[in-house]
C-alpha positions as CSV (number, residue, x, y, z in Angstrom):
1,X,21.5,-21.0,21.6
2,X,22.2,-17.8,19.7
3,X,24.4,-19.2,17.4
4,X,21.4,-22.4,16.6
5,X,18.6,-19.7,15.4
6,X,21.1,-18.3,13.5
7,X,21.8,-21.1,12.1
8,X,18.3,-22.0,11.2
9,X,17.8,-18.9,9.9
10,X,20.6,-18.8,7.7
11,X,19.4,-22.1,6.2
12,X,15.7,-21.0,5.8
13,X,17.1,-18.1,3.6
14,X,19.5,-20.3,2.2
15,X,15.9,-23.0,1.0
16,X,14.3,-20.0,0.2
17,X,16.6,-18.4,-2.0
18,X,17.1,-21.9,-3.7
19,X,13.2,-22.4,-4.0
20,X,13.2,-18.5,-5.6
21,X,16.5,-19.2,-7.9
22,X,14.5,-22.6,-9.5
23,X,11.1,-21.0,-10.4
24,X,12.6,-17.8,-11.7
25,X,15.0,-20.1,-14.0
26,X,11.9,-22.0,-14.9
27,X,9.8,-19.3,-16.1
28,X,12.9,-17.8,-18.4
29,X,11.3,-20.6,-20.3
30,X,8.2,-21.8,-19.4
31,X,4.7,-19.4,-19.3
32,X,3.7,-19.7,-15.2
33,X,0.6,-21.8,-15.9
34,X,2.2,-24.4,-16.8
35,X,4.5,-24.8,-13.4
36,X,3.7,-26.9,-10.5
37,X,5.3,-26.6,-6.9
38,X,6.4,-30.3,-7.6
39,X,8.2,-29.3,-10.5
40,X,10.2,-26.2,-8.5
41,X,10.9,-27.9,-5.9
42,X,12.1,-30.6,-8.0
43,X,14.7,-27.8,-10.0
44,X,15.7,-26.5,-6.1
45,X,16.9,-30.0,-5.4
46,X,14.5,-29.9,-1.9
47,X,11.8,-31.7,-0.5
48,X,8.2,-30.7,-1.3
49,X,7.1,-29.7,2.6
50,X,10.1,-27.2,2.7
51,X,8.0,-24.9,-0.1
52,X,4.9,-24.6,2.0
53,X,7.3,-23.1,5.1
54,X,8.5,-20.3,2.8
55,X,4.9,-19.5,0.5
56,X,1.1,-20.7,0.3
57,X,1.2,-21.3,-3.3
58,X,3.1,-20.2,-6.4
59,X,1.4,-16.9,-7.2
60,X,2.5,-16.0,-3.6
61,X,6.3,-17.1,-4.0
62,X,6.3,-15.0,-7.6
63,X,4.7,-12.3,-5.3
64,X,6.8,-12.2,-2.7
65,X,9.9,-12.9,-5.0
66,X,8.8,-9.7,-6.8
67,X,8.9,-7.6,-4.4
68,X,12.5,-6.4,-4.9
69,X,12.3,-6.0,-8.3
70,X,8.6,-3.8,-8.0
71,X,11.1,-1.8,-5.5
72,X,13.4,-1.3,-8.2
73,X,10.9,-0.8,-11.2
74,X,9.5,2.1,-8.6
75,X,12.9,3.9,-7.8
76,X,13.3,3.6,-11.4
77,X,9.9,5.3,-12.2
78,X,10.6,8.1,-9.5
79,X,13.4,9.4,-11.7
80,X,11.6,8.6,-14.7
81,X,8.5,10.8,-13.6
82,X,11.1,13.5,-11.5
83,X,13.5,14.4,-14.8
84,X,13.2,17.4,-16.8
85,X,11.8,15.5,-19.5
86,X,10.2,18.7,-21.3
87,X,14.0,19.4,-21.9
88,X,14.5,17.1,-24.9
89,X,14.6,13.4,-25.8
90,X,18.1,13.0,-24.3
91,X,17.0,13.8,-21.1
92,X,13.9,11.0,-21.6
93,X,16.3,9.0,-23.0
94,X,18.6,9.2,-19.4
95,X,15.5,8.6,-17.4
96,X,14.5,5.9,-19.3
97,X,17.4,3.8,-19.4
98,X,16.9,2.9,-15.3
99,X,13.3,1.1,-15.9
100,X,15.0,-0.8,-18.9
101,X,17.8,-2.2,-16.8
102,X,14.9,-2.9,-14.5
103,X,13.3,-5.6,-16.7
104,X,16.5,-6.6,-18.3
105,X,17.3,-7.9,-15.0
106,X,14.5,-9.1,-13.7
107,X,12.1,-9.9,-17.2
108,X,10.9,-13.1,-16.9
109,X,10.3,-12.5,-13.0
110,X,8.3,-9.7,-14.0
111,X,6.4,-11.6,-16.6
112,X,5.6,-14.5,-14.4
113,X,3.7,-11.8,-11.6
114,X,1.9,-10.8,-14.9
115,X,0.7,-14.1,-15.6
116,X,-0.2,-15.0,-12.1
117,X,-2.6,-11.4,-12.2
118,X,-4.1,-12.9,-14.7
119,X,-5.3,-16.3,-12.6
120,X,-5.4,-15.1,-9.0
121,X,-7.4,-12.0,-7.7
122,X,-5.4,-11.1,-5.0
123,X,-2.1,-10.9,-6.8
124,X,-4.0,-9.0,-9.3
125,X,-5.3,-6.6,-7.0
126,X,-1.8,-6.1,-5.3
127,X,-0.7,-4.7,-8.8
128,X,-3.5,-3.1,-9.2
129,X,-2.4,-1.0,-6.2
130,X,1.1,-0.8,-7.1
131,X,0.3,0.5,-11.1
132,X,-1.9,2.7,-9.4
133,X,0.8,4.7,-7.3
134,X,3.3,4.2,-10.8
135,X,0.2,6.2,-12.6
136,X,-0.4,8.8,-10.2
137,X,3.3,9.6,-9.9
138,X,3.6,10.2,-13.7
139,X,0.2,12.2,-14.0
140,X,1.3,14.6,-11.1
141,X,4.5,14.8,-13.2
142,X,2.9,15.5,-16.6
143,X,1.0,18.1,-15.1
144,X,3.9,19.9,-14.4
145,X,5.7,20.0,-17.8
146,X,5.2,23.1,-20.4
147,X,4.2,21.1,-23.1
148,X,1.6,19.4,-21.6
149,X,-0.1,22.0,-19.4
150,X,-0.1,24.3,-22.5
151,X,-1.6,21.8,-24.4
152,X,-3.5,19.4,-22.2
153,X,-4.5,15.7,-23.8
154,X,-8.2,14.7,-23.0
155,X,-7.5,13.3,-20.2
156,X,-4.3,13.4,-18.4
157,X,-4.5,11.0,-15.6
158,X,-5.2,7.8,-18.8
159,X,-2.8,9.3,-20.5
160,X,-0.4,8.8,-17.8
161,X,-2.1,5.2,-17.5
162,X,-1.5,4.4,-21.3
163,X,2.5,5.6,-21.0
164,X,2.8,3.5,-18.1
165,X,0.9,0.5,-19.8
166,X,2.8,0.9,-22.7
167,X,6.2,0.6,-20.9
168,X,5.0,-2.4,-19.0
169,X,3.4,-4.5,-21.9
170,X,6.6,-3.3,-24.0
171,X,9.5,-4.4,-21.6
172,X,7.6,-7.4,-20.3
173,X,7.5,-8.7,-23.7
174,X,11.3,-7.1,-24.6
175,X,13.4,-8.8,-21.4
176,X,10.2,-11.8,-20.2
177,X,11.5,-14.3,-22.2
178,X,13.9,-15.1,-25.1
179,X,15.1,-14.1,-27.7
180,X,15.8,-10.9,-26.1
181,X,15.5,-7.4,-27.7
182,X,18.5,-5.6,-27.1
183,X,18.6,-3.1,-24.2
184,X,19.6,0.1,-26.7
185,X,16.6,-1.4,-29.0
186,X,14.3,-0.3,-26.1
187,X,15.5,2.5,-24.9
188,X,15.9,3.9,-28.1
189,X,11.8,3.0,-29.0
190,X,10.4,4.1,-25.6
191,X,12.1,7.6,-25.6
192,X,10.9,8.1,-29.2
193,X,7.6,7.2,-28.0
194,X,7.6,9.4,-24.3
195,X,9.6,12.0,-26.4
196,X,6.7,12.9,-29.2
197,X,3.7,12.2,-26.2
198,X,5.8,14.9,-23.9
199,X,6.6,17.6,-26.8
200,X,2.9,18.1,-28.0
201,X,0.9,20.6,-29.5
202,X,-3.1,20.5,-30.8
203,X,-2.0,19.5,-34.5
204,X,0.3,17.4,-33.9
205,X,3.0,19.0,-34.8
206,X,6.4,19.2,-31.6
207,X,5.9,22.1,-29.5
């Protein structure tokens, strides 16, 4: 008996991960509004009724799907937001090379969430929340830098906001589809960018 649910577990996971695999391949091509759960399920090589065991619809599946890669993106913001980034641009540029490798692997997944935001309110609020925690973890950081508390922007909590946006918007449209830019492209442009936000003074000259 034992050995039979493990069994049917093993081959849920197995018609999930297939179901997951298909739409993900899809969108590395294809914008998310114009998918269908026919056409997934048609890519997974499975039967239409297995989809609806596994997800409600396919912002939930991109959702779900997402999940490990938000995990990741998070982890990656952590050490982003917990460097000693007031220490020079090579220290951004360490911290920043995690959240690239991020959407690198995971792009078009990334993208495809995006979109679905965009059509659904629930998965948009669900971000919502996430960006959020991303935004308050990088203003509490900012606060703490030399730079910044020395020379405060307007109003550090958008600021925050706007660096996070920026990374998003950037390395969605970097690594959500091809062509590609390369990885050391991005890196190299978002610590330039972090590098002259974080070493500030009033007339814009480095601190």
């Amino acid at each position: 008996m034992a050995t039979h649910r493990a069994e049917v577990r093993q081959s849920r996971k197995q018609s999930r991960d297939r179901i997951v695999a298909a739409a993900t391949d899809l969108v590395r091509e294809r914008p998310y509004g114009e998918l269908s759960v026919d056409e997934v399920m048609r890519a997974a090589g499975i039967g239409r009724t297995i989809f609806y065991r596994h997800f409600d619809d396919l912002a939930d599946l991109f959702m779900k799907a997402g999940a490990e890669a938000f995990g990741e993106l998070y982890e990656a913001h952590r050490a982003l937001v917990e460097a000693h980034l007031g220490d020079g641009p090579e220290v951004v540029r360490m911290a920043i090379e995690p959240a690239v490798a991020v959407f690198e692997r995971h792009g078009p997944l990334l993208r495809a969430m995006r979109e679905a935001a965009a059509a659904d309110a629930d998965v948009a609020a669900a971000q919502e929340v996430m960006r959020q925690r991303f935004d308050d973890l990088l203003a509490d950081a900012l606060r703490e830098m030399p730079s910044i508390a020395a020379h405060p922007p307007a109003d550090l909590a958008q600021t925050a906001r706007a660096l996070n946006m920026l990374n998003t918007s950037y390395l969605v449209d970097a690594f959500g589809r091809e062509p590609r830019v390369s990885p050391e492209t991005a890196v190299q442009t978002l610590t330039e960018i972090w590098a002259a936000v974080i070493r500030r003074s009033p007339n814009g000259r480095k601190a």
